[in-house]
OpenMM code with the backbone's topology and positions (N, CA, C; nanometers):
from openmm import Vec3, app, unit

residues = "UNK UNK UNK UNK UNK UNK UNK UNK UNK UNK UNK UNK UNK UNK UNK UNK UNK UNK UNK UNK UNK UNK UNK UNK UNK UNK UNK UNK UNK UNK UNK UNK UNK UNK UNK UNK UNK UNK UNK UNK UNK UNK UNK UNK UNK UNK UNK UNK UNK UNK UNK UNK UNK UNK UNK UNK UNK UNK UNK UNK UNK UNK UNK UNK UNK UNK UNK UNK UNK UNK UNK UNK UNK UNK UNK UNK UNK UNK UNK UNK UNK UNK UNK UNK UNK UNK UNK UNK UNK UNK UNK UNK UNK UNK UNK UNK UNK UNK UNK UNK UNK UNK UNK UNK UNK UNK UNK UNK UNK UNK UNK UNK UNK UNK UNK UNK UNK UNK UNK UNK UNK UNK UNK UNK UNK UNK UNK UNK UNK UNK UNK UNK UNK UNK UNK UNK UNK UNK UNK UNK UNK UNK UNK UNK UNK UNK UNK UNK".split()
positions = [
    Vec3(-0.4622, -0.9387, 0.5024),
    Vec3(-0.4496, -0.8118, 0.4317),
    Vec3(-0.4245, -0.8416, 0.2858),
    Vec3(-0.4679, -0.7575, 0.1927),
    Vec3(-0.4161, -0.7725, 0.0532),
    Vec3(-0.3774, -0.6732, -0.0215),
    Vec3(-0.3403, -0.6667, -0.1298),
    Vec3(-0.3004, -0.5557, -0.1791),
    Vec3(-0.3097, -0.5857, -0.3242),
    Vec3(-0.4347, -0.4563, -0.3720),
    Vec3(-0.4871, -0.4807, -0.5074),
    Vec3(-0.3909, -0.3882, -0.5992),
    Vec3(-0.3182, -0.4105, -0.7227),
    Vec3(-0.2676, -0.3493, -0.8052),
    Vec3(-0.3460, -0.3143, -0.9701),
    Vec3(-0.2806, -0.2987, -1.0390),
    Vec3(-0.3523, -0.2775, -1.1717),
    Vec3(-0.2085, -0.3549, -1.2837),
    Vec3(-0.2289, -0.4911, -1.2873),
    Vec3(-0.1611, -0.5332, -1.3993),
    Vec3(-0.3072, -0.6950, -1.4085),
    Vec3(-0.2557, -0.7621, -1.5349),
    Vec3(-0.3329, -0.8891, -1.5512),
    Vec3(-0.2947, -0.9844, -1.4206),
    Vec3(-0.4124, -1.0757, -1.4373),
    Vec3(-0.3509, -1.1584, -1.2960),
    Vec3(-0.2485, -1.2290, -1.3162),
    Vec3(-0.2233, -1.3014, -1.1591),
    Vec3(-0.0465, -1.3892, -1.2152),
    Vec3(-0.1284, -1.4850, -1.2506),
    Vec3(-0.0197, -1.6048, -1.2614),
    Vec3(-0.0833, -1.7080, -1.2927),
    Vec3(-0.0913, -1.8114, -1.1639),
    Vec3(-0.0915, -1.7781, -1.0494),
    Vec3(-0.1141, -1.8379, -0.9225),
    Vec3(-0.1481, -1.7232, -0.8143),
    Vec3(-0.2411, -1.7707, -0.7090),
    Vec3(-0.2254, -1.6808, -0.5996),
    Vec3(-0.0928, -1.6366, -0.5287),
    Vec3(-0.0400, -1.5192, -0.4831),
    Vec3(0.0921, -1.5127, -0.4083),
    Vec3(0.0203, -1.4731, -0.2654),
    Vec3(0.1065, -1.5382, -0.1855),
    Vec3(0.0755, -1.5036, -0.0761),
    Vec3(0.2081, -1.5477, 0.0458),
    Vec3(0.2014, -1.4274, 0.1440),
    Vec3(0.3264, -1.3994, 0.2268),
    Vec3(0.2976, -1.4087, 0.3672),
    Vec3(0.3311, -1.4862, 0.4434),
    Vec3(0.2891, -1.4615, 0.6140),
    Vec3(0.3752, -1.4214, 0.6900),
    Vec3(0.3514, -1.3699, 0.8189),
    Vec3(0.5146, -1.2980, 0.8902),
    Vec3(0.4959, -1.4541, 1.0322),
    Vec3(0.6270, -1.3969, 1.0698),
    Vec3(0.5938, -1.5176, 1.1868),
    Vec3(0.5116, -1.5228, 1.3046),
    Vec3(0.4437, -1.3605, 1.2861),
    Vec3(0.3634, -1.3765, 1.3729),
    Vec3(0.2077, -1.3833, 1.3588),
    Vec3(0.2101, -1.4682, 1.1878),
    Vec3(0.1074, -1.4650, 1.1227),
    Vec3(0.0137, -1.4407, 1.0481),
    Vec3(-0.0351, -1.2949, 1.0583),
    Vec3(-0.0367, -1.2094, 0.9344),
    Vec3(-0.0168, -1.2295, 0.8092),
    Vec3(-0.0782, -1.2342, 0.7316),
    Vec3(-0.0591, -1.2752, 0.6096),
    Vec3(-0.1274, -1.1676, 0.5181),
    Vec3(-0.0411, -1.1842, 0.3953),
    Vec3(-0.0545, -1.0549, 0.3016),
    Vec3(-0.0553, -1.1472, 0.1501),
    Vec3(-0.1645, -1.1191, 0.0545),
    Vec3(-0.1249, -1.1756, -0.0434),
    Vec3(-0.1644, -1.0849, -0.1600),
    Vec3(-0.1529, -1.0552, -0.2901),
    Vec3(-0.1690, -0.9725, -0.3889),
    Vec3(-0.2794, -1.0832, -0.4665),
    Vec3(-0.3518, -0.9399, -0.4928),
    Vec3(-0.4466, -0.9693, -0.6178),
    Vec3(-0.4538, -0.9020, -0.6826),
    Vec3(-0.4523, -0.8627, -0.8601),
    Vec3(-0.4145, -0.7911, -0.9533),
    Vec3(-0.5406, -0.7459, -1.0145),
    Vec3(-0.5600, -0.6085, -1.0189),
    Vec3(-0.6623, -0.5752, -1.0926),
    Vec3(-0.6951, -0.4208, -1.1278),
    Vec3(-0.7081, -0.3922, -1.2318),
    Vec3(-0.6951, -0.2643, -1.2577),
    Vec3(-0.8492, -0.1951, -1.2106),
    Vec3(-0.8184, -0.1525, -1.0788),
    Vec3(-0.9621, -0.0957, -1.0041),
    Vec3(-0.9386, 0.0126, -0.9138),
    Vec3(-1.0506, 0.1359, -0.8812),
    Vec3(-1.0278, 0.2190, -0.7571),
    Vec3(-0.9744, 0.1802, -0.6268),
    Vec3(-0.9557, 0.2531, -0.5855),
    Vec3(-0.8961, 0.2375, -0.4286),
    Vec3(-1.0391, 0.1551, -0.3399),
    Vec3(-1.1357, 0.2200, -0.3653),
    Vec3(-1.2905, 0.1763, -0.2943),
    Vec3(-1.2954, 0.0513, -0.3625),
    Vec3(-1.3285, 0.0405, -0.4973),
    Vec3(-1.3216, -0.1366, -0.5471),
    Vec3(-1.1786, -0.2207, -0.5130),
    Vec3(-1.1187, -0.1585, -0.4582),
    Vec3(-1.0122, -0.2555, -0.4113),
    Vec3(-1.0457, -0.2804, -0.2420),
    Vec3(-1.0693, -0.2148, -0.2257),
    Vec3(-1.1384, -0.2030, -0.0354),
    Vec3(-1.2318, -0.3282, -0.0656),
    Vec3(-1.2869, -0.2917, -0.1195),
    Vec3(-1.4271, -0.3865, -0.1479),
    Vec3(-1.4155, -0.5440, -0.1698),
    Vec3(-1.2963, -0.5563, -0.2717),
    Vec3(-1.2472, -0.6575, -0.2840),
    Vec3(-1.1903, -0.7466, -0.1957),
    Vec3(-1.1374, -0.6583, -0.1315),
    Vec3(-1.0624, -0.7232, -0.0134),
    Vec3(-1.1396, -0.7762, 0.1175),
    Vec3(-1.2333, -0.6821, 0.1173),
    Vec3(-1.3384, -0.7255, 0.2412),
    Vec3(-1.4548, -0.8444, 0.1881),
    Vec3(-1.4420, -0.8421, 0.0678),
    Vec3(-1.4974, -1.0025, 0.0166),
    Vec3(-1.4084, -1.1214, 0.0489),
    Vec3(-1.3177, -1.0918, 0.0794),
    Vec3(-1.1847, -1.2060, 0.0446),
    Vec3(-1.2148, -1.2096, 0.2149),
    Vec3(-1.2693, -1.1613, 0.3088),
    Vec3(-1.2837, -1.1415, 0.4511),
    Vec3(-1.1501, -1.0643, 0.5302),
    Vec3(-1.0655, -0.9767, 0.4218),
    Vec3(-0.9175, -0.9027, 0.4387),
    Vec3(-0.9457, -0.7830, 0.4844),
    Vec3(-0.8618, -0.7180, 0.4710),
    Vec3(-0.8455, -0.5764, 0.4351),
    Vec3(-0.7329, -0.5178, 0.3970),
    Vec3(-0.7258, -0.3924, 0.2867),
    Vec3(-0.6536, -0.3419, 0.2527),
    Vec3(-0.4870, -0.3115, 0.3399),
    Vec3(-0.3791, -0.3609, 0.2997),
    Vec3(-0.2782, -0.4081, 0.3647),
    Vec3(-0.2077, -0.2766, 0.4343),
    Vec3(-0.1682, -0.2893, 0.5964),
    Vec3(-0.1035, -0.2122, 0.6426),
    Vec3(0.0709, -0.2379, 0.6889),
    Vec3(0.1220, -0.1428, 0.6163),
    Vec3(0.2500, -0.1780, 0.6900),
    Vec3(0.3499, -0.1088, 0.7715),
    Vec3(0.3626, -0.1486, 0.9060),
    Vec3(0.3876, -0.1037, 1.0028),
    Vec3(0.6055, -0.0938, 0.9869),
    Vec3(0.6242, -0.1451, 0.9355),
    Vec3(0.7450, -0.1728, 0.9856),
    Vec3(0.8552, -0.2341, 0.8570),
    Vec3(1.0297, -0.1865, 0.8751),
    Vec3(1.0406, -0.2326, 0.7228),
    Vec3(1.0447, -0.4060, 0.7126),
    Vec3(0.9969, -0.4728, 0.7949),
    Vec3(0.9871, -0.6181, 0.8450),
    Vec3(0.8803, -0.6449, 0.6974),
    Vec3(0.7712, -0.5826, 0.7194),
    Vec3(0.6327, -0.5749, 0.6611),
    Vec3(0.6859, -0.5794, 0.4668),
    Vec3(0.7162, -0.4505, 0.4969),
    Vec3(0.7838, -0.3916, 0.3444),
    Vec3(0.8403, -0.4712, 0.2544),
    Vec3(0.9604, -0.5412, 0.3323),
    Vec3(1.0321, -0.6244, 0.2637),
    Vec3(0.9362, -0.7680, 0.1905),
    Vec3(0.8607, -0.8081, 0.3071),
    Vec3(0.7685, -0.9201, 0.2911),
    Vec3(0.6879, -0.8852, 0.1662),
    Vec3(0.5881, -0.7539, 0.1905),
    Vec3(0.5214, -0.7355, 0.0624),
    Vec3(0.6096, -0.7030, -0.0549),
    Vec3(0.7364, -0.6303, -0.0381),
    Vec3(0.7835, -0.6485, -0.1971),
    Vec3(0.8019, -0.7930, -0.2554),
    Vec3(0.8728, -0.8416, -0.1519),
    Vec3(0.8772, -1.0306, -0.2029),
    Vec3(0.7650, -1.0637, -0.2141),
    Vec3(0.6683, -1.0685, -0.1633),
    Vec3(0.5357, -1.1036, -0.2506),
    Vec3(0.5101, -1.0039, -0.3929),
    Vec3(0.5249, -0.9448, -0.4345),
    Vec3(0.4264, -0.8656, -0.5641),
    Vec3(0.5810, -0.8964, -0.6598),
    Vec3(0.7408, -0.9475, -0.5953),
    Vec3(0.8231, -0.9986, -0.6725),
    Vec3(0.7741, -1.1298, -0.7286),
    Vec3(0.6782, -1.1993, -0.6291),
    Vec3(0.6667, -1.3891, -0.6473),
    Vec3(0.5500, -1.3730, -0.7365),
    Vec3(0.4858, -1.2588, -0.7325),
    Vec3(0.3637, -1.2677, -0.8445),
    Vec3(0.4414, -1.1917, -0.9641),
    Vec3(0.5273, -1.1485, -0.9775),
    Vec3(0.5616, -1.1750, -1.1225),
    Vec3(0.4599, -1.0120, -1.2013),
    Vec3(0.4911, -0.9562, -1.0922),
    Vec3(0.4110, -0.8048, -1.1346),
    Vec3(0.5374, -0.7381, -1.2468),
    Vec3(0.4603, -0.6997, -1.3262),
    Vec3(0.5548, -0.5877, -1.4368),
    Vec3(0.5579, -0.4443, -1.3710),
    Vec3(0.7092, -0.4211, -1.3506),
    Vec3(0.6822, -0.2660, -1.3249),
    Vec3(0.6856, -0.1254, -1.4467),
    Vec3(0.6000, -0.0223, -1.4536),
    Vec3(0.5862, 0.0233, -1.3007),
    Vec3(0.4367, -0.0244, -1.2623),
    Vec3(0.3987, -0.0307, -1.1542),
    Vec3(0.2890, -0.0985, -1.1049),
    Vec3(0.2436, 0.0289, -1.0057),
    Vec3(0.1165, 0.0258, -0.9480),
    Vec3(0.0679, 0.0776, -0.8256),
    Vec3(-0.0340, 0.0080, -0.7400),
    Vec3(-0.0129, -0.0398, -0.6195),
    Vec3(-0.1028, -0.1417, -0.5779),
    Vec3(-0.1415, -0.0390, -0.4608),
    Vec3(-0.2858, -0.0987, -0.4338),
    Vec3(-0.3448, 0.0223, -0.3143),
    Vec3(-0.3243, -0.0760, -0.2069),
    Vec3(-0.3088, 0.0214, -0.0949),
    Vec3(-0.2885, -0.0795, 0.0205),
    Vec3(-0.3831, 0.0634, 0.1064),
    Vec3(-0.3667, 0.0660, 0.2699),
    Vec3(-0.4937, 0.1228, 0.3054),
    Vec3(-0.4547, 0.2119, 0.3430),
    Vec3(-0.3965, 0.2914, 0.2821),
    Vec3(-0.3494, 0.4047, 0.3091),
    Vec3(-0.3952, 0.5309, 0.2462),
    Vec3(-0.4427, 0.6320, 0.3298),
    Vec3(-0.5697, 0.7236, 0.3323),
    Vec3(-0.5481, 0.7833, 0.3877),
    Vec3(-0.5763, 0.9252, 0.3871),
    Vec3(-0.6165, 1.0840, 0.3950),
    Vec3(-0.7161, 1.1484, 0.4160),
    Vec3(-0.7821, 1.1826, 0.5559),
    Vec3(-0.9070, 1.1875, 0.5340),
    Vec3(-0.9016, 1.3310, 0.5495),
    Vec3(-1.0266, 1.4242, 0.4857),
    Vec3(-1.0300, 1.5274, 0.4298),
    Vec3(-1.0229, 1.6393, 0.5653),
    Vec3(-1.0721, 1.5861, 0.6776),
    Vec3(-0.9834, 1.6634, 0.8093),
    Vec3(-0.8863, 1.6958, 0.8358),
    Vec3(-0.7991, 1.5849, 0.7512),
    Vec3(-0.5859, 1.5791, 0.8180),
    Vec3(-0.5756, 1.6532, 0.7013),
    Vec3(-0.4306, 1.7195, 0.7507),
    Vec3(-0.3516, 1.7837, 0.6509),
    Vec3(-0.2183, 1.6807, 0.6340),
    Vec3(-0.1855, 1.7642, 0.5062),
    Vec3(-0.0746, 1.6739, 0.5004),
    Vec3(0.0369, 1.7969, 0.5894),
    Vec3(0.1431, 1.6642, 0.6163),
    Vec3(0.2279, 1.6563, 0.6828),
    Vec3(0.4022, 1.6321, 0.6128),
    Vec3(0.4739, 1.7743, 0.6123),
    Vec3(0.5844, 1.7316, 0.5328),
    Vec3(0.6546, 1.6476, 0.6140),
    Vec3(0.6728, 1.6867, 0.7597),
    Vec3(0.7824, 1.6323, 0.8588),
    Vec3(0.7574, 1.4747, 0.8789),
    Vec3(0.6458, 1.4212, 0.8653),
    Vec3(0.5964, 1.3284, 0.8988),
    Vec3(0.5987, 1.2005, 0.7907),
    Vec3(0.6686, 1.0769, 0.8103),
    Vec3(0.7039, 0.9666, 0.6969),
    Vec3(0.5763, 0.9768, 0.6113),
    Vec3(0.5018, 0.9422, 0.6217),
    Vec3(0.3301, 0.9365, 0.5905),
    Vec3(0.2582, 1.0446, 0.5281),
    Vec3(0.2973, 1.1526, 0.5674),
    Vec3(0.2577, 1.3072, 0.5177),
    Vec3(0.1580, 1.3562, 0.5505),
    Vec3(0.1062, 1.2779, 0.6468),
    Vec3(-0.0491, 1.3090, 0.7065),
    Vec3(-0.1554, 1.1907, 0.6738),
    Vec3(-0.1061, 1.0969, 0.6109),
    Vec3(-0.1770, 0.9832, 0.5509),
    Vec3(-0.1813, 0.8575, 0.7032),
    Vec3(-0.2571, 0.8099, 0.7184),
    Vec3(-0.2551, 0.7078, 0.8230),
    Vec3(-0.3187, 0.5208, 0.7275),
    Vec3(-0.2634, 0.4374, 0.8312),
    Vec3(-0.3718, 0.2863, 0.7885),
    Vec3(-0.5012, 0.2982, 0.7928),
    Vec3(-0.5760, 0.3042, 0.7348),
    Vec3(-0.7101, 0.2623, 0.7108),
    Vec3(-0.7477, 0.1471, 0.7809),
    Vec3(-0.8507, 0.1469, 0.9166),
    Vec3(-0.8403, 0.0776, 0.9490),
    Vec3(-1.0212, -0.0034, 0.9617),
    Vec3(-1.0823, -0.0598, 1.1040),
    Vec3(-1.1764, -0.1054, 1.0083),
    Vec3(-1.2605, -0.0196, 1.0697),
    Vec3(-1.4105, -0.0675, 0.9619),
    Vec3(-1.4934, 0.0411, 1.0493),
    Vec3(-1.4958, 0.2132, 0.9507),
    Vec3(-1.4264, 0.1743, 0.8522),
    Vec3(-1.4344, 0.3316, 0.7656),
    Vec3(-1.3055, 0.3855, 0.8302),
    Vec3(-1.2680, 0.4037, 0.9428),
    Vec3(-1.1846, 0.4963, 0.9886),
    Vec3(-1.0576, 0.5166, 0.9848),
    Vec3(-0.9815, 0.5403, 1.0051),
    Vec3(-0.8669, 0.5678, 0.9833),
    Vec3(-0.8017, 0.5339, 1.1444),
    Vec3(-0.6507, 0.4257, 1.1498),
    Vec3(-0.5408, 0.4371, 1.2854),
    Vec3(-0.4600, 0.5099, 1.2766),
    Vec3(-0.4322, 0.6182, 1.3362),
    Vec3(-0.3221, 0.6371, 1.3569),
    Vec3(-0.1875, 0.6046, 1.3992),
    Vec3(-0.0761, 0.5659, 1.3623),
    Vec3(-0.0110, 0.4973, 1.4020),
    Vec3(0.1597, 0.5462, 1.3806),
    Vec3(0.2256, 0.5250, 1.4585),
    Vec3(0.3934, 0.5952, 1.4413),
    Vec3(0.4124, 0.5260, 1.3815),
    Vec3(0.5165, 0.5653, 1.2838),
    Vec3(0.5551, 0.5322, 1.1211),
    Vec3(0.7124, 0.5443, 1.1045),
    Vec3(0.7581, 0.4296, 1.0918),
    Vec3(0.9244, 0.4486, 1.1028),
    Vec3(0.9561, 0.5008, 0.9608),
    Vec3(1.0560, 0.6075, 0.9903),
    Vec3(1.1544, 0.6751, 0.9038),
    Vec3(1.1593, 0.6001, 0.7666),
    Vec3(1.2277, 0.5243, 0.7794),
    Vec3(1.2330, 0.4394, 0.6381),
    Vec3(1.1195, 0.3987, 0.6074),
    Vec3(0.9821, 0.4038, 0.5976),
    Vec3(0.8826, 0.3841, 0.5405),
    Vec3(0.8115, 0.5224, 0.4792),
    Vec3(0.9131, 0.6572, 0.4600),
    Vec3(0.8975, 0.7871, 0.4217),
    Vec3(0.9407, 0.8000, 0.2941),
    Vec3(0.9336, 0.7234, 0.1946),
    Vec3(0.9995, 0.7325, 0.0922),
    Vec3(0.8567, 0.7388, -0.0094),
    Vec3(0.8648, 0.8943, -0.0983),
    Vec3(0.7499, 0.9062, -0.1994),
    Vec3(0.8179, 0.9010, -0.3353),
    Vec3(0.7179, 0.8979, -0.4076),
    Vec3(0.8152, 0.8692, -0.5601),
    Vec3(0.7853, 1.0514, -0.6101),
    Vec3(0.6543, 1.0967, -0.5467),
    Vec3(0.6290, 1.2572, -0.5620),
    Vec3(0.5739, 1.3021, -0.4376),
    Vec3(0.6078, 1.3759, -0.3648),
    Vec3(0.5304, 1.4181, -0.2828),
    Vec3(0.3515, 1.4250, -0.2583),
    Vec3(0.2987, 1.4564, -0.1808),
    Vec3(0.1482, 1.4117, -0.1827),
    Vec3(0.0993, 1.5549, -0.2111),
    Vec3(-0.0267, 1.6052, -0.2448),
    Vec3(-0.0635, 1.7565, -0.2711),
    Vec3(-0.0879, 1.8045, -0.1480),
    Vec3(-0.0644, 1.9397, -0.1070),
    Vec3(-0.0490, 1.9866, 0.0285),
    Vec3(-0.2054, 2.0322, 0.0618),
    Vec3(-0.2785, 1.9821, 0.1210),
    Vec3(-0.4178, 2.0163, 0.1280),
    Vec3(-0.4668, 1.9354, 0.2806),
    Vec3(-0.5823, 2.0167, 0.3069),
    Vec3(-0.6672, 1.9705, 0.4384),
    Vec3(-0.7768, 1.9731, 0.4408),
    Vec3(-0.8132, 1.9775, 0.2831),
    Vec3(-0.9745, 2.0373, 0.2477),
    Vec3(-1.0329, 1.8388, 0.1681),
    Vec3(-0.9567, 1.7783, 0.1540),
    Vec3(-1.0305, 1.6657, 0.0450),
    Vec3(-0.9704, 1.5710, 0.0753),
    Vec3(-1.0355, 1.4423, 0.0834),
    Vec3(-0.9629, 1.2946, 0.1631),
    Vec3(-0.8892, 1.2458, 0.0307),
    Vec3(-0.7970, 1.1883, 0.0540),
    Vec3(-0.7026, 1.1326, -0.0582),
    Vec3(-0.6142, 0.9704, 0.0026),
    Vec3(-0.5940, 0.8864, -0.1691),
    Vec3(-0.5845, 0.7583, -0.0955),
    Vec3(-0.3964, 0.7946, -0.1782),
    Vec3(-0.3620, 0.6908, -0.1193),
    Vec3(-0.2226, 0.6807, -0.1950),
    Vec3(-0.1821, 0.5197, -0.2012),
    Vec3(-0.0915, 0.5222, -0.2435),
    Vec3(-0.0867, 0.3546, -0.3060),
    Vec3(0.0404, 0.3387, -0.2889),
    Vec3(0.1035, 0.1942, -0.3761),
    Vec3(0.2749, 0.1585, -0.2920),
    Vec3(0.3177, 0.1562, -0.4669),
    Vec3(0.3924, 0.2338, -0.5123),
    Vec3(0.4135, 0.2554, -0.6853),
    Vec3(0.5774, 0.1343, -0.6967),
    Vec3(0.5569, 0.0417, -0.7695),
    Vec3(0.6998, -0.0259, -0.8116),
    Vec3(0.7454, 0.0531, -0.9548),
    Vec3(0.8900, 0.0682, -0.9323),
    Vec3(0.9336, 0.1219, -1.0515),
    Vec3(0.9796, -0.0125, -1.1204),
    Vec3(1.0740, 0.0228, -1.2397),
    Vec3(1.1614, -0.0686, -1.2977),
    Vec3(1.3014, -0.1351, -1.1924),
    Vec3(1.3082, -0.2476, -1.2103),
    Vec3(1.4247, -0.3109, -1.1060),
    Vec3(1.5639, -0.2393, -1.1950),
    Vec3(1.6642, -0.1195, -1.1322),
    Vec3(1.7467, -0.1097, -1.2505),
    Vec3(1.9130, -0.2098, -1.1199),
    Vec3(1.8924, -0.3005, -1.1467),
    Vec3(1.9937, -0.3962, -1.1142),
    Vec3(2.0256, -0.3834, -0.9238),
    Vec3(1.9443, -0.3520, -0.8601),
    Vec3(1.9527, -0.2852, -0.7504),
    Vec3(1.8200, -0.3840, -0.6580),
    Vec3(1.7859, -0.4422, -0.7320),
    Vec3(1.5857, -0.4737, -0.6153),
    Vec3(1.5222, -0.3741, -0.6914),
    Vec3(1.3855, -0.4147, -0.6653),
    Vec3(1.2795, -0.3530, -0.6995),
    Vec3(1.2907, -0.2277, -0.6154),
    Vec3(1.2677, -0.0615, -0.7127),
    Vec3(1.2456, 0.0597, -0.6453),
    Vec3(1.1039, 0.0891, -0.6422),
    Vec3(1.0700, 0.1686, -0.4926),
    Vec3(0.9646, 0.1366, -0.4731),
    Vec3(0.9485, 0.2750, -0.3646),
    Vec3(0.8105, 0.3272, -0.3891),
    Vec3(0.7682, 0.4596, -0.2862),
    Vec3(0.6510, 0.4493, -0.2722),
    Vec3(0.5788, 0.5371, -0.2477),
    Vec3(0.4620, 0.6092, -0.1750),
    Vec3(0.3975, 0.6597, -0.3173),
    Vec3(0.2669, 0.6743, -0.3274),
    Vec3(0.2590, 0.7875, -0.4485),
    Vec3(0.0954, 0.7929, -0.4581),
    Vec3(0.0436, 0.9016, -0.4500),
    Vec3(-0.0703, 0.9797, -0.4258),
    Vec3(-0.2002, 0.9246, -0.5647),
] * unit.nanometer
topology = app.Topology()
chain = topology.addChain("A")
for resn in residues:
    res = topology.addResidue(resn, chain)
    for name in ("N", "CA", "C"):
        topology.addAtom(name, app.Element.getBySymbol(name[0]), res)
């Protein structure tokens, strides 16, 4: 999986694996959500899903080891397709992983992975992507949400 942002590149590849293998690494580039799809499926990846705050933690320590300036927004595969509505009750808001194949997984989404920096626009008429936004570290870890 990878996860394309919009700052200059680092000056090394970063890259993060879980123990059950999976591996997630950042590549920096100021591009659409689709040229980042694209990118990634060159790299033989795909746009990064994260299931769990196991996941979360891993990818912030990666886009920390690349030395990203915040605020940043990196797309990962997270998508809205113009059928779903959004969803207030729901961590995700109606947004699911992008999975392969064009389509979209649905998938249960733990609580603590419900955190937006703005809410998403309330609609069921137009597919929409959203991305993982880093703020400024204010002495706390990197702050970090959801953002449309």
């Amino acid at each position: 999986a990878c996860a394309l942002g919009q700052s200059p590149p680092p000056p090394r590849a970063a890259v993060r694996c879980t123990p059950a293998g999976a591996c997630f690494s950042a590549h920096l580039a100021n591009v659409s959500y689709a040229a980042a799809r694209g990118a990634c499926d060159r790299r033989r990846g795909r746009l990064a899903w994260i299931s769990g705050e196991l996941e979360l933690r891993l990818l912030l320590g990666l886009l920390a080891e690349a030395t990203v300036p915040a605020p940043a927004l990196f797309w990962l595969g997270l998508k809205r397709n113009a059928s779903a509505c959004t969803h207030a009750g729901q961590p995700l808001r109606g947004f699911s992983w992008e999975g392969a194949g064009g389509g979209t997984v649905p998938q249960e989404v733990p609580a603590v992975l419900g955190r937006w920096v703005k809410e998403p626009v309330r609609s069921c008429l137009s597919a929409r992507c959203a991305g993982l936004h880093l703020a400024a570290d204010l002495g706390g870890g990197p702050s970090w949400g959801w953002k449309e």
